[in-house]
C-alpha positions, -999 to +999 in steps of 0.1 A: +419-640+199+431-657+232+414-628+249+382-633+233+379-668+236+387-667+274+358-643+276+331-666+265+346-693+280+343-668+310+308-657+306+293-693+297+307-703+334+298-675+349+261-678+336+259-715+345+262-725+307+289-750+316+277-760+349+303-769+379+319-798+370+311-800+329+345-811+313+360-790+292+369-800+259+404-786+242+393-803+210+355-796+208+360-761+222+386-756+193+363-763+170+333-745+183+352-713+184+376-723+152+404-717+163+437-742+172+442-755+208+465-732+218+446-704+224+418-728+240+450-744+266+459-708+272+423-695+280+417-724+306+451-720+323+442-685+328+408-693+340+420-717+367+441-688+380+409-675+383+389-707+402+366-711+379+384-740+360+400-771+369+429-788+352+439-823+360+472-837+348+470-857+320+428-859+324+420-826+309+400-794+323+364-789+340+346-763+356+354-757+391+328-769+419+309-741+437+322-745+473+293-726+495+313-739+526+342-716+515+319-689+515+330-671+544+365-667+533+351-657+500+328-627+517+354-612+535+375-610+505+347-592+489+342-568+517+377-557+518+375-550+482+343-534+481+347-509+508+380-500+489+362-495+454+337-476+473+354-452+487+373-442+461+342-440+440+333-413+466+359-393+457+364-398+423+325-396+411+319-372+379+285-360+376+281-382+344+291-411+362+268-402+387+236-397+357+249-431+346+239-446+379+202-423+379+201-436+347+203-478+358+183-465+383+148-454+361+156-485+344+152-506+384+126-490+390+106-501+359+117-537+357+097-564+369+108-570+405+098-607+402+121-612+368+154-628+393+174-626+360+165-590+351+170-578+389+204-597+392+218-585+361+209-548+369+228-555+405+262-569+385+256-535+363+257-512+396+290-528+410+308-526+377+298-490+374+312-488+410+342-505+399+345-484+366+339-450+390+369-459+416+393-464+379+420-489+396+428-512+374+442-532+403+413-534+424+385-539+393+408-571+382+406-586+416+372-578+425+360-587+392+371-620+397+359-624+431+322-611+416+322-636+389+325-663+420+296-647+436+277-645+401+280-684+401+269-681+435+238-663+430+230-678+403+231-716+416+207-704+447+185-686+426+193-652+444+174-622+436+188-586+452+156-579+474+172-547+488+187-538+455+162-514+444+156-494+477+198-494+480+206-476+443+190-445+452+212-443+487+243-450+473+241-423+449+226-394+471+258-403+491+284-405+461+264-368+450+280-358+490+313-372+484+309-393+519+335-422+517+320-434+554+289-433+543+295-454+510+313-481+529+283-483+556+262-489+525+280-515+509+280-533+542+247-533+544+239-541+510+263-571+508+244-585+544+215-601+521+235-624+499+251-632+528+219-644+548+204-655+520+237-682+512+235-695+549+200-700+542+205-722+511+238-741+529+209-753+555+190-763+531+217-785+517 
């Protein structure tokens, strides 16, 4: 239950549902979700391991700010986890997994590129299959965490992947070649729009 609760507690910050900053109700959540406290107390605590909740002594919890200033430390986390799931994805790709991926990819190509939702949600889909190809368990928990900040992120500045759809096709030619180099120069390259397009918006602010 605990689980489950800190799941859609998850996604509903994630998603900008509770916005940063919203407090957090034990008592109200409890209810919501009918269950006692605990498992609500429990779900937060491990959410604020996370950063994307805040508890306050004796005040309660809220959603934890979006800090675009921190972003630099934040990308080269990324990076460094990236070019890790990457490579191994390289050398662990199946030729289902690989379908799975041609598969997202008919689906890219027949979306409405102006639908930022649609075209954001198809890019979180790509890098969990990534994550799900490269199977260590290790490096999915960290980066998963690390995506759900960008999520927020992208989200907040109304991102849309404007590369995303010329990108899918490279990065599985080169997973079909089993080229760990190439897949790293990729996900450099790909990852270079969000991070022009969040110094643009920091400007802005």
């Amino acid at each position: 239950m605990e689980n489950d609760v800190c799941s859609l507690i998850r996604e509903r910050i994630v998603n900008l549902y509770y916005q940063p900053g919203d407090p957090l109700n034990e008592v109200k959540l409890a209810e919501e979700f009918g269950v006692s406290r605990t498992p609500i107390r429990e779900a937060l605590i491990r959410l604020s391991s996370e950063k994307l909740v805040i508890i306050i002594p004796r005040s309660g919890a809220r959603v934890a700010d979006i800090n675009l200033h921190d972003f630099k430390a934040l990308i080269e986390i990324r990076l460094i986890l990236e070019r890790g799931a990457v490579r191994l994805a390289a050398l662990k790709a199946t030729e289902e997994q690989i379908q799975h991926l041609e598969e997202l990819n008919v689906e890219v190509k027949q979306a409405d590129y102006e639908d930022l939702s649609a075209m954001l949600n198809y890019d979180i889909q790509f890098h969990k299959i990534i994550r799900e190809i490269a199977n260590n368990s290790y490096l999915n928990n960290y980066l998963t965490i690390v995506m759900n900040q960008f999520i927020r992120i992208e989200r907040i500045i109304s991102y849309k992947p404007a590369i995303f759809q010329a990108d899918l096709p490279k990065f599985i030619e080169t997973l079909k070649q089993k080229d760990p180099d190439q897949m790293e120069k990729l996900i450099e390259h790909h990852l270079e729009n969000i991070v022009k397009r969040v110094k643009d918006y920091i400007k802005t602010i």
